[in-house]
Legacy VTK file of the C-alpha trace (Angstrom):
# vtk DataFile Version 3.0
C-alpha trace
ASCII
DATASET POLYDATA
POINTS 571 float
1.378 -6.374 2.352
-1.742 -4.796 1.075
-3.601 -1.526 0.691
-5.724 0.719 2.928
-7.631 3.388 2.224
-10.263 5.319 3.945
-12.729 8.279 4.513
-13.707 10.130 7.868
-16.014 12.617 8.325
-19.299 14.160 7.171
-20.536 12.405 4.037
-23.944 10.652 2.840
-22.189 7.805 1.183
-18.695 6.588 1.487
-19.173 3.542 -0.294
-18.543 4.935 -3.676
-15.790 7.292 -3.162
-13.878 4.171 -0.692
-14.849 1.839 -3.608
-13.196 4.142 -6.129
-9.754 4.131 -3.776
-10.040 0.252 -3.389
-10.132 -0.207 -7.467
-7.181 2.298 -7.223
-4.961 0.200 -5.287
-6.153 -3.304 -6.474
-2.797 -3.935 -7.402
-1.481 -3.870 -3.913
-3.430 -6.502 -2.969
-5.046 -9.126 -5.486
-6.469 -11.876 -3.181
-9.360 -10.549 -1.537
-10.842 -6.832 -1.211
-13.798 -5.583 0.602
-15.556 -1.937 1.942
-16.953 -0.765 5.218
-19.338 1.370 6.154
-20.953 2.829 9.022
-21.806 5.980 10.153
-18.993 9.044 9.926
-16.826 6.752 8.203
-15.551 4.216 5.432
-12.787 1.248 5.510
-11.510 0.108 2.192
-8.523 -2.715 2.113
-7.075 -4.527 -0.812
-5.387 -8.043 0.825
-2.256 -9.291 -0.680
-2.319 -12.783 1.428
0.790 -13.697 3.135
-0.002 -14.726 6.538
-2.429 -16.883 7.443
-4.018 -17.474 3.781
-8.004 -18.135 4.992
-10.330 -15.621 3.886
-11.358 -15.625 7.958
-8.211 -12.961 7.950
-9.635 -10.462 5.276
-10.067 -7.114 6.038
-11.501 -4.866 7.518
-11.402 -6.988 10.783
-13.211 -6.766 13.686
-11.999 -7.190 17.333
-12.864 -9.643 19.243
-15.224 -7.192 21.903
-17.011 -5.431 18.629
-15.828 -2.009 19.137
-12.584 -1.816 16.961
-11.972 -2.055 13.308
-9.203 -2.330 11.641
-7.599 -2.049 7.987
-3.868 -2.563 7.948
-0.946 -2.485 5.263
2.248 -4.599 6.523
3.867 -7.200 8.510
4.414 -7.837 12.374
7.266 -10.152 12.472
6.956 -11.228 16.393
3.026 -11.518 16.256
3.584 -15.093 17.493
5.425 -13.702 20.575
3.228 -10.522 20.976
0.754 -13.649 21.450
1.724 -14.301 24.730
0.986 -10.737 26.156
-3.169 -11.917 25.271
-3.063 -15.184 27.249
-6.642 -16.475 27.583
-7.244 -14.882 24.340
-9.529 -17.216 21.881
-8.126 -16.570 18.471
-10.430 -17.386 15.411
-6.996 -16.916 12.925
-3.824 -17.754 13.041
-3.045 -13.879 11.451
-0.792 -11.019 12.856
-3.710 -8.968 11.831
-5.932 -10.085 15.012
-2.990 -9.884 17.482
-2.916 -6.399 15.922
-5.937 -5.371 16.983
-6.231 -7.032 20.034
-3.533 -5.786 21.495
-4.567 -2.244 20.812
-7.799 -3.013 22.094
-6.288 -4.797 25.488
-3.411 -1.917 25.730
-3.803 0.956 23.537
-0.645 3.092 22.475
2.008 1.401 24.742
1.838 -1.587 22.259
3.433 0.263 19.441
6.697 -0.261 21.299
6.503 -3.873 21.290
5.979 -4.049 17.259
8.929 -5.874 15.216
7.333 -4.853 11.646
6.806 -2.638 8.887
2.889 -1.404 9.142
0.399 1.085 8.569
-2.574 0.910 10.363
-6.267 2.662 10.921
-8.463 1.788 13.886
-12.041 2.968 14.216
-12.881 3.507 17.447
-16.827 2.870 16.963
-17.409 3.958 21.018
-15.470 6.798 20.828
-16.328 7.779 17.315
-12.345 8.370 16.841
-9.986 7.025 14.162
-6.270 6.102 15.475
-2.876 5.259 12.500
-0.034 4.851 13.251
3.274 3.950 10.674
6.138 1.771 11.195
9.609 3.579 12.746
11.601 4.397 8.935
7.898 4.667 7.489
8.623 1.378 5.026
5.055 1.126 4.614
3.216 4.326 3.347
0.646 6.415 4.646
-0.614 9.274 2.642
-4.170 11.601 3.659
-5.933 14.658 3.274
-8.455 16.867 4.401
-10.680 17.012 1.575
-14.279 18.832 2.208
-14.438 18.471 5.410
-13.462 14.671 5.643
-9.926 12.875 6.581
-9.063 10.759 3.434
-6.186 8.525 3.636
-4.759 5.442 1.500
-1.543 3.589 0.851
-0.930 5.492 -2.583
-1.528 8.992 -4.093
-3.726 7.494 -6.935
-6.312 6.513 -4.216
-7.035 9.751 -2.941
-7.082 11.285 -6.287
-9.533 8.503 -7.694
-11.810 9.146 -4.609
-12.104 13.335 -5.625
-8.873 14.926 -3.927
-7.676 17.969 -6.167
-4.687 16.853 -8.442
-2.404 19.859 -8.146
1.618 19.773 -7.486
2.948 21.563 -4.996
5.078 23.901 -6.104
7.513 24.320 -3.381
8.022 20.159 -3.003
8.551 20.556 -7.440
11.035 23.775 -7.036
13.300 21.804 -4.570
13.439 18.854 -6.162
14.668 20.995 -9.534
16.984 23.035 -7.634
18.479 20.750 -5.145
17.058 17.054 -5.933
15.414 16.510 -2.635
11.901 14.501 -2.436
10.220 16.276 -0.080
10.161 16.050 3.756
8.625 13.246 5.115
5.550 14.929 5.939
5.194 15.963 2.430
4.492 14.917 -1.138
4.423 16.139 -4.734
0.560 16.937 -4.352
-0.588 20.116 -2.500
-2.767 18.957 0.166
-1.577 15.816 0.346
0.589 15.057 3.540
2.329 11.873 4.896
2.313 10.552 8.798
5.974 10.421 8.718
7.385 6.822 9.888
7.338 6.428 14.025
4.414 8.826 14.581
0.544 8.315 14.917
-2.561 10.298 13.678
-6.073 10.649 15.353
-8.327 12.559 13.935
-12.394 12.877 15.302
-14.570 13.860 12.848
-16.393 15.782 15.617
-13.565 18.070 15.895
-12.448 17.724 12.244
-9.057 18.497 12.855
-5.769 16.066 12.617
-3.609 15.322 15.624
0.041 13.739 15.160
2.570 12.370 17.603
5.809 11.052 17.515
5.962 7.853 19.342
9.321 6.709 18.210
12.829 8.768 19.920
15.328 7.433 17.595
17.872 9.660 18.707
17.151 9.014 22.666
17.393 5.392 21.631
21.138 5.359 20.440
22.295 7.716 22.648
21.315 5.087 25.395
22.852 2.272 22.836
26.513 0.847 24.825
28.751 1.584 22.303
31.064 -1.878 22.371
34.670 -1.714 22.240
36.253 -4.651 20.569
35.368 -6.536 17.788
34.583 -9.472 19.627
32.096 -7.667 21.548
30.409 -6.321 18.924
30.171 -10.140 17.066
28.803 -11.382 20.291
25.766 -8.884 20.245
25.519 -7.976 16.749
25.420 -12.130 14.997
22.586 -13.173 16.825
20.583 -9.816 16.209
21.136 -9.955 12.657
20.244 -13.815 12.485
16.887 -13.134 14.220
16.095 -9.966 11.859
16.494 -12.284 9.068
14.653 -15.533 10.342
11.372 -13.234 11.515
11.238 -11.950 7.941
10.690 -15.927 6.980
7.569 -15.582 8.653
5.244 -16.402 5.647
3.060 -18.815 4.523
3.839 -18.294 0.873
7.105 -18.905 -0.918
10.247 -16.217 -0.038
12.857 -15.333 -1.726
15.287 -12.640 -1.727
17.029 -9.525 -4.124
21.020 -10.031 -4.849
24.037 -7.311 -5.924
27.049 -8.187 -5.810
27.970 -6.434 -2.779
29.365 -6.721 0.972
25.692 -6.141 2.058
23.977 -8.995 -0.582
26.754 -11.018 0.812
25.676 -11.280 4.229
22.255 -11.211 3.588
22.606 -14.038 1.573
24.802 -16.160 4.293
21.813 -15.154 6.838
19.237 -16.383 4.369
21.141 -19.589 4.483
22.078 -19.750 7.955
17.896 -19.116 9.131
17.267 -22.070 6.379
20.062 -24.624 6.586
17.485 -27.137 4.379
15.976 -24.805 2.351
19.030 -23.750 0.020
17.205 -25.145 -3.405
14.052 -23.631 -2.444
14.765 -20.120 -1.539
15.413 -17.908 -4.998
17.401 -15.526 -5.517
16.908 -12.475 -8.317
19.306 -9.831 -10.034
19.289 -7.300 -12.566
21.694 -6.727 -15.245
21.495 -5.098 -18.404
24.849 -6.578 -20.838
26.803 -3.841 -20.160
30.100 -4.955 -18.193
31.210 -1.886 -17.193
27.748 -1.487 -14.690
26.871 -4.717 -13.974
27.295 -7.037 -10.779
25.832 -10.185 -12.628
29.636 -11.599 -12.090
29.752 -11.397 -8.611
26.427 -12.012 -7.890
27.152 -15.646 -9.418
30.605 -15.783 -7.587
28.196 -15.142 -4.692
26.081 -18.673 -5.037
29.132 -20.482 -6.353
28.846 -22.722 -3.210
25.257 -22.161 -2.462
22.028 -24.257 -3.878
19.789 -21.043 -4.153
18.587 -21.017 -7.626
19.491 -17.624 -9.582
16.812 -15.656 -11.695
18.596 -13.502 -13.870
16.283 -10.344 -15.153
18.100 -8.110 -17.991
16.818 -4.711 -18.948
16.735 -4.173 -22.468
17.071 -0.201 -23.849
14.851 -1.232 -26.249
12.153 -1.682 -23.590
13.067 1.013 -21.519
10.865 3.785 -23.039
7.530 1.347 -22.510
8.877 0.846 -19.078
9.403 4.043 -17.958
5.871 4.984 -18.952
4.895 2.643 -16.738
6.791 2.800 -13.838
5.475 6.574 -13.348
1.944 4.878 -13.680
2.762 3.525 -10.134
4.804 5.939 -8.457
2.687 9.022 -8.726
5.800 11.293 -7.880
9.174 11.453 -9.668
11.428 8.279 -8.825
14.637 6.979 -9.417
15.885 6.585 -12.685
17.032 3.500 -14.736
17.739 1.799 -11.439
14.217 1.374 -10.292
12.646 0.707 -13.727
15.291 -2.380 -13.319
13.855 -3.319 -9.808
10.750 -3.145 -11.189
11.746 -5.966 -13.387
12.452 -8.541 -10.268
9.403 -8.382 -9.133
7.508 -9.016 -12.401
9.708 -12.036 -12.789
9.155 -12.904 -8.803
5.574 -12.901 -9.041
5.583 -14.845 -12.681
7.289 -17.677 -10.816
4.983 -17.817 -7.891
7.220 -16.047 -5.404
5.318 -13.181 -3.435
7.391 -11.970 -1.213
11.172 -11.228 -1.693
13.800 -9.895 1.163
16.255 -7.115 0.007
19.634 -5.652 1.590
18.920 -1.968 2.458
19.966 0.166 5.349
23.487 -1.136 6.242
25.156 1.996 4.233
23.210 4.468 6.480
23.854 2.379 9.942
27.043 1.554 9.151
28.492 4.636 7.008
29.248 3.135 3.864
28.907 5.777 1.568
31.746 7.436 0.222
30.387 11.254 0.846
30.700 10.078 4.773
34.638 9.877 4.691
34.738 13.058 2.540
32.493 15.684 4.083
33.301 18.344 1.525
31.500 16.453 -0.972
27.729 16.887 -0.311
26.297 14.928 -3.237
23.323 12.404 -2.503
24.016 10.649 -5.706
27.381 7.850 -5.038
30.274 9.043 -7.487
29.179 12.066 -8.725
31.115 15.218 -8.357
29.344 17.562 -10.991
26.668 19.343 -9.698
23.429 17.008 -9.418
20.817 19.784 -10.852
20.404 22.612 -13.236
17.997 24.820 -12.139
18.891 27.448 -14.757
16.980 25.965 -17.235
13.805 26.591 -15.242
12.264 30.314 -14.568
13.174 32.414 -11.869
9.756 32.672 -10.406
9.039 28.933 -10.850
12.200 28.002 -8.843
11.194 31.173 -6.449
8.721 28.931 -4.654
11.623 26.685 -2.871
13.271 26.683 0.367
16.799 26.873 1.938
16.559 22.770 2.479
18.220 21.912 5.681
17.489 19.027 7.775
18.279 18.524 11.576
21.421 18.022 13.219
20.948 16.106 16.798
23.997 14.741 17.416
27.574 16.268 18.049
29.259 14.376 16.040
29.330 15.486 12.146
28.886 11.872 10.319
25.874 11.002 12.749
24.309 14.368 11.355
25.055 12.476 7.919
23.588 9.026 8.885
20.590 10.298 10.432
20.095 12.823 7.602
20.088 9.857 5.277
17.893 7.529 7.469
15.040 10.205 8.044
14.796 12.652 5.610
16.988 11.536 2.610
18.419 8.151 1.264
16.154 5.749 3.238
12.955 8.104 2.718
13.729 7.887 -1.073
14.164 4.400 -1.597
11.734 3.110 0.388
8.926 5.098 -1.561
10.394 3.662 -4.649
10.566 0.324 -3.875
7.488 0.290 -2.208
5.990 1.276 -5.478
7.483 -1.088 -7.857
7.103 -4.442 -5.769
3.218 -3.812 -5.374
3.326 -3.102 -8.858
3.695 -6.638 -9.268
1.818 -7.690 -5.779
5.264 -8.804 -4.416
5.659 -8.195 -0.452
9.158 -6.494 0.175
10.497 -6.878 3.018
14.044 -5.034 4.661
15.573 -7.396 7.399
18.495 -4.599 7.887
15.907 -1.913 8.280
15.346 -3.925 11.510
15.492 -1.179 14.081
16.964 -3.086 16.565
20.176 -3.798 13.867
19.455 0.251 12.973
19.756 1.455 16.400
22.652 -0.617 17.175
25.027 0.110 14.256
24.212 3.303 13.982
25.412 4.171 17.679
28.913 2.515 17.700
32.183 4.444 17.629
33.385 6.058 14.526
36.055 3.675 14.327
34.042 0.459 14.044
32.179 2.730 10.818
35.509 4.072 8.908
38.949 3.097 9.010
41.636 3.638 6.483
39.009 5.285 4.243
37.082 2.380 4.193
33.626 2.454 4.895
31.513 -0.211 7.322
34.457 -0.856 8.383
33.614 -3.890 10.925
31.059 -5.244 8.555
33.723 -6.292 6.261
35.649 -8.006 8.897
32.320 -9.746 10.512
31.475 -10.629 6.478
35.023 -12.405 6.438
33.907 -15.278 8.672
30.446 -15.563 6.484
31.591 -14.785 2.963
34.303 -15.073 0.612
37.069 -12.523 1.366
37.245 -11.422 -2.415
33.962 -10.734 -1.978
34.022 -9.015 1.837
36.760 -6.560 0.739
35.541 -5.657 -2.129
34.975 -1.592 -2.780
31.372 -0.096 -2.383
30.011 0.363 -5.426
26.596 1.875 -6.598
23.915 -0.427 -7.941
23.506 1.216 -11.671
22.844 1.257 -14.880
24.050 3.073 -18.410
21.419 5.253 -18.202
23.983 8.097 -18.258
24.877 6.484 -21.804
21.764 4.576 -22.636
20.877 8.633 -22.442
23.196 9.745 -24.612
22.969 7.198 -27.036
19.810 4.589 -28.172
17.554 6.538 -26.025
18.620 9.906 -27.625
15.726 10.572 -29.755
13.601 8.959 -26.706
14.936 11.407 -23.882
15.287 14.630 -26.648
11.316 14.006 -27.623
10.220 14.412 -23.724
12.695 17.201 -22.955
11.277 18.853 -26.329
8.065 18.858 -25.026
9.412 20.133 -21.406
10.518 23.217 -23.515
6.656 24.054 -24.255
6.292 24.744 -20.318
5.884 28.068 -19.348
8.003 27.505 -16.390
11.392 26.366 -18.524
13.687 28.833 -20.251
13.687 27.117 -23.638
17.605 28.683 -24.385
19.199 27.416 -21.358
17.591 24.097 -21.697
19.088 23.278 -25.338
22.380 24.594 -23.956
22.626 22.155 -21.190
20.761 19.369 -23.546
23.521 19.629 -26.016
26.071 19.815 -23.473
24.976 16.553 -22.157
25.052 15.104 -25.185
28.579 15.656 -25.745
29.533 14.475 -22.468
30.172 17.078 -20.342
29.104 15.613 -17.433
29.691 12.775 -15.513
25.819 12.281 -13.829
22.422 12.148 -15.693
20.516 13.227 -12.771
18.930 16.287 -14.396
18.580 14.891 -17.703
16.542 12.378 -15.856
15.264 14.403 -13.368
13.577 16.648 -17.199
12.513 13.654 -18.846
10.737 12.003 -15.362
8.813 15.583 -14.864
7.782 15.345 -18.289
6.284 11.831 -18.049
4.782 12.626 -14.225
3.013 15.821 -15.872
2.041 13.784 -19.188
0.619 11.022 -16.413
-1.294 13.146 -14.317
-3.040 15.528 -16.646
LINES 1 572
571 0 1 2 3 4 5 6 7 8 9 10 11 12 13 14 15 16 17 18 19 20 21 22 23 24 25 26 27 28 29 30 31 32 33 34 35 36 37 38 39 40 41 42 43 44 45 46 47 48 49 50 51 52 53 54 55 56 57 58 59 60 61 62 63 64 65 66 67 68 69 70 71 72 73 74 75 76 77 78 79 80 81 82 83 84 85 86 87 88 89 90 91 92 93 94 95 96 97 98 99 100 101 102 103 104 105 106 107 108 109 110 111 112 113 114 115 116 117 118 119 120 121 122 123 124 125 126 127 128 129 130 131 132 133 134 135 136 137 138 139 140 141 142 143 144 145 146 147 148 149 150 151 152 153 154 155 156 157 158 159 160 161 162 163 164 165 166 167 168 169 170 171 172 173 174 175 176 177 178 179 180 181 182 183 184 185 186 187 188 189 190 191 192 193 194 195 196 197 198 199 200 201 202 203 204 205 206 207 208 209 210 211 212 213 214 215 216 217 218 219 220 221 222 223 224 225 226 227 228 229 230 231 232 233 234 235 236 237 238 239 240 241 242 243 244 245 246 247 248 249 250 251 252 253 254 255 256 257 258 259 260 261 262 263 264 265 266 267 268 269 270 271 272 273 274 275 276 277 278 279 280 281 282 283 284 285 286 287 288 289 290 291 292 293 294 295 296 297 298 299 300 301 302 303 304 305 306 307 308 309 310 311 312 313 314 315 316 317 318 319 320 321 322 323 324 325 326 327 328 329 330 331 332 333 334 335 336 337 338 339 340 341 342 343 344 345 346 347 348 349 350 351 352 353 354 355 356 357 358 359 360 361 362 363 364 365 366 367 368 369 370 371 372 373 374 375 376 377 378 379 380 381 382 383 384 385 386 387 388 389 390 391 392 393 394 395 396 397 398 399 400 401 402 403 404 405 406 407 408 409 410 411 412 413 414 415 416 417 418 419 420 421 422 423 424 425 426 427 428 429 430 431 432 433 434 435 436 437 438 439 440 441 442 443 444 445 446 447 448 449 450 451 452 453 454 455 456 457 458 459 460 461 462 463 464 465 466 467 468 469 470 471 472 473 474 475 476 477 478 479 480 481 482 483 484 485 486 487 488 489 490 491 492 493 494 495 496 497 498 499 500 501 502 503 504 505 506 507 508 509 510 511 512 513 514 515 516 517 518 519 520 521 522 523 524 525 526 527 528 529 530 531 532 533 534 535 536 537 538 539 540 541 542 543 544 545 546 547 548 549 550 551 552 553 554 555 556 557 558 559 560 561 562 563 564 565 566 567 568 569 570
C-alpha cells in the first residue's frame, strides 16, 4: 500500500510540483519515498513496505529491459504464481512490484486478467513516450487525475493534485446531489471540478504528444456472472464456494509484516474470523484482532465481538470513541478525506488503525462486500424502500434548507440496470456506483491515515462474481437475507452467532448529535447559515426539529455539519 503521484506533459521542471504531491501523500507511505524525472514526465511514490521489505523494491522501479517504469499503489496477491508465466526470468527482488512490471513488459494488457489484487498502477513507456494505469476491478485502490495546463496529473489522493497547482473548486453538480439525494458522485467523478477518477476495472493512456486521455474498460463484470453456473443445492455451492473463500483469505496473508484483522459482531466478522483461523491453524495468539465501541449498549457489538473469540487465542484490541474527542476527530478525519465521508462510523474506524499501527501491526483484513454479493441488506427484501442508509425510513436529505439555484445544478441520479432481474439491479447498483464505491473511499482514507494496509478478502472477485450470480433463493429466504451464508456460517461459527439479525455497524451519533455534541454540531451548522447558498429560515426549522427528535436518521444533520468542516478545510 503506498502512494503515486505523477505529471505528464509539457513542463520545464516536474521535480518540484511531483515533490510537492509526494510531501502530500507522505502519510500513505512512510518507509521510503523518491522522484523521477525525465523528459515529458515525472514519477513520484511514497512506499508503505509490506512485501519484500529491502529498499532494492522502492519505487519508481525499473524493468528489467530499461524501457518501463513503474510507480504502483496496492497488492497482487498471486505474484508468486504470476511468477511462473516469466520462467527464465532473473529476479533482483523477491517483490510483486517487479512481477508487475515484467509481466506488462513480456505481455502487455492481457495480464490485467490474470491479477488477484487491489492496485493502481502508472507505466511510462520511455520508447513510446506513452503513459499506461490501470485500477483494480471495485477500484479499492484510488486513482484520481487531471488535465491541468496542458499536462496529465494524477495521484492516489485529492490533496496531491491540489498541492502540485490544480484549481481547488467543488463541483457543483457532484455538491447539489449529494444535498439533495446523498449520492457521492459517479465513479468517474469527485467533489473537485476537474478532477476525475479511472473508475475500478478500466485503464488510462494518455501521450503527451496528443495531450488527450484515453479510457477503457477492461473488466465485464456483468458478462462474467452471467457466464457464472448458478449451483443448485447447498452442497454444491459448499463444495465450490469453501475452498474459494479459504484461498481469498490465505493470499491476503501474503505479507512480510505482522497482519491482523477488523471485528463486528456480525455473520460476516464471523466467518472471516474462522477463515483467519483456518489459513493460520498456529498462528491464533499472533494474529490481532480490533473493534470499536463507544459505552453505549444500545449501538455497540463489543458483546458479541468477545462471544466471537470466546474459543479463539486471537488477542482483542478494544478502541472506544469518546464524544468528548469526537469534535478534534472529526476535524481531522476531513483533513484526510478531502470529500465529505461517513459520519461517526468512520471517525471510529479511524480509531483501529491508529491503535493498529501503535502496536506495530501494518496491515489489517476487514469483512466487506458479502452484503452486496450476497443481498444482505434489508432494502433488498423490501424494494419499496429505497434508502441507502440500513434502518432508516425518514427521508435521508433536506434539500429545502439549501437555495433553489444552488440545488438547480443536480441531476435526475439514476444508475444502470443490466440485468432482468430487479435485486441484481440492486446488488450491482451497490457494488459499482453506491455502497461499495462509498466505503471503499472512506476506508481507504482513514487506514493510510495511520499507514495501515487494508485489505478486503470478500472483495475477492472471484467470491464477488460467484455469489453475486446464484439464484435468488440461495440470497433471501423467509425474509432473511444471505440466506446460505448463514447456513455455511453454521458449520464454522456458533449458531447464536450465524443466525443472528443483520445489523448496521453504528454509533449514537444520531444522539451524541442531539445531546453532548449539541453546542458542537449547532456552532458548524450556525456558520453553514452564513452561506449564500442556504436558506437561513428553513435551516433553523429543520435544526430545531432535529433536536426534538423528529427524526429517526442524522444523515443531513451530518451531511450540514461535514460540508461545513470540508469548506472550513479547503479554503
Amino acid at each position: 500500500m503506498c502512494g503515486i503521484s505523477g505529471i505528464v506533459g509539457p513542463m520545464s521542471d516536474y521535480a518540484v510540483p511531483v515533490g510537492q504531491m509526494v510531501q502530500a501523500q507522505r502519510h500513505r507511505g512512510p518507509d521510503a519515498h523518491a522522484v523521477y524525472c525525465d523528459a515529458q514526465v515525472g514519477l513520484g511514490h511514497n512506499r508503505l513496505s509490506i512485501i519484500d521489505l529491502h529498499e532494492t523494491a522502492n519505487q519508481p522501479f525499473h524493468s528489467s529491459c530499461g524501457r518501463y517504469v513503474m510507480v504502483f499503489n496496492g497488492e497482487i496477491y498471486n505474484y508468486r504464481e504470476l511468477k511462473s508465466r516469466l520462467f527464465g526470468h532473473p529476479f533482483r527482488t523477491n517483490s510483486d512490484t517487479e512481477v508487475l512490471v515484467e509481466l506488462y513488459s513480456k505481455y502487455g494488457t492481457e495480464m490485467l486478467e490474470w491479477l488477484n489484487g487491489m492496485f493502481a498502477f502508472a507505466i511510462w513507456d520511455k520508447s513510446e513516450r506513452r503513459l499506461f494505469c490501470a485500477r483494480d476491478r471495485f477500484g479499492v485502490k484510488p486513482f484520481y487525475y487531471a488535465i491541468h495546463q496542458g499536462s496529465l496529473y494524477f495521484a492516489s489522493e485529492i490533496k496531491a493534485l491540489h498541492a502540485a497547482g490544480v484549481e481547488k473548486n467543488i463541483d457543483q453538480t457532484v455538491l447539489a446531489d449529494y444535498i439533495a439525494k446523498g449520492s457521492y458522485g459517479m465513479p468517474d467523478e469527485s467533489f473537485w471540478s476537474g478532477i476525475k477518477q479511472l473508475p475500478g476495472g478500466c485503464t488510462l493512456s494518455f501521450e503527451p504528444s496528443r495531450g488527450q486521455v484515453e479510457l477503457k474498460s477492461y473488466y465485464d463484470f456483468v458478462s462474467r456472472v452471467q457466464h457464472t453456473a448458478q449451483l443448485h443445492s447447498e452442497a454444491e455451492l459448499k463444495a465450490a464456494y469453501h475452498p474459494l473463500l479459504h484461498d481469498a483469505v490465505s493470499l491476503r496473508f501474503v505479507a512480510d509484516v505482522p497482519v491482523g484483522f477488523n471485528l463486528s459482531g456480525g455473520l460476516d466478522s464471523s466467518l472471516l474470523l474462522a477463515f483467519v483461523n483456518a489459513a493460520n491453524p498456529d498462528k491464533g495468539e499472533q494474529i490481532e484482532a480490533f473493534t470499536f465501541y463507544t459505552g453505549d449498549p444500545n449501538y455497540d457489538e463489543l458483546p458479541w465481538v468477545e462471544l466471537l473469540l470466546e474459543q479463539e487465542k486471537n488477542p482483542l484490541n478494544r478502541v472506544k470513541l469518546s464524544v468528548d474527542e469526537l469534535p478534534r476527530l472529526a476535524e481531522e478525519v476531513a483533513k484526510f478525506q478531502d470529500e465529505p465521508f461517513g459520519g461517526f462510523p468512520t471517525i471510529a474506524y479511524s480509531g483501529i488503525f491508529r491503535q493498529a499501527r501503535e502496536k506495530g501491526v501494518k496491515v489489517l483484513l476487514d469483512g466487506q462486500g458479502m452484503d452486496e454479493a450476497w443481498a444482505g441488506y434489508d432494502y433488498y427484501r423490501s424494494p419499496a424502500s429505497q434508502s441507502l442508509v440500513q434502518g432508516t425510513k425518514s427521508p435521508l436529505t433536506r434539500p429545502a434548507v439549501f437555495e433553489a439555484d444552488f440545488l438547480g445544478a443536480g441531476r435526475n441520479v439514476s444508475y444502470p440496470k443490466p440485468f432482468d432481474s430487479e435485486l441484481l439491479n440492486l446488488q450491482y447498483r451497490d457494488i459499482f456506483y453506491t455502497k461499495i464505491p462509498r466505503a471503499l473511499r472512506f476506508n481507504d482514507r482513514v487506514s493510510m491515515q495511520h499507514s495501515v494496509e487494508l485489505r478486503e478478502p470478500f472483495l475477492d472477485y472471484r467470491l464477488v462474481e460467484f455469489g453475486f450470480a446464484q439464484e435468488q433463493k440461495w440470497k433471501i429466504r423467509n425474509q432473511e437475507g444471505k440466506w446460505y451464508l448463514r447456513q455455511f456460517a453454521q458449520e464454522v461459527v456458533p449458531k447464536r452467532l450465524s443466525l443472528a439479525p443483520k445489523r448496521p455497524l453504528q454509533t449514537p451519533q444520531r444522539e451524541w448529535l442531539r445531546g453532548e455534541l449539541r453546542d458542537w454540531a449547532d456552532s458548524h451548522i450556525q456558520q453553514l447559515a452564513q452561506r449564500d447558498f442556504i436558506r437561513g429560515s428553513e435551516l433553523s426549522k429543520e435544526w430545531e426539529a432535529y433536536q426534538k427528535g423528529l427524526s429517526d436518521n442524522s444523515f443531513y444533520v451530518w451531511q450540514w455539519i461535514n460540508l461545513n468542516i470540508i469548506l472550513n478545510t479547503n479554503n
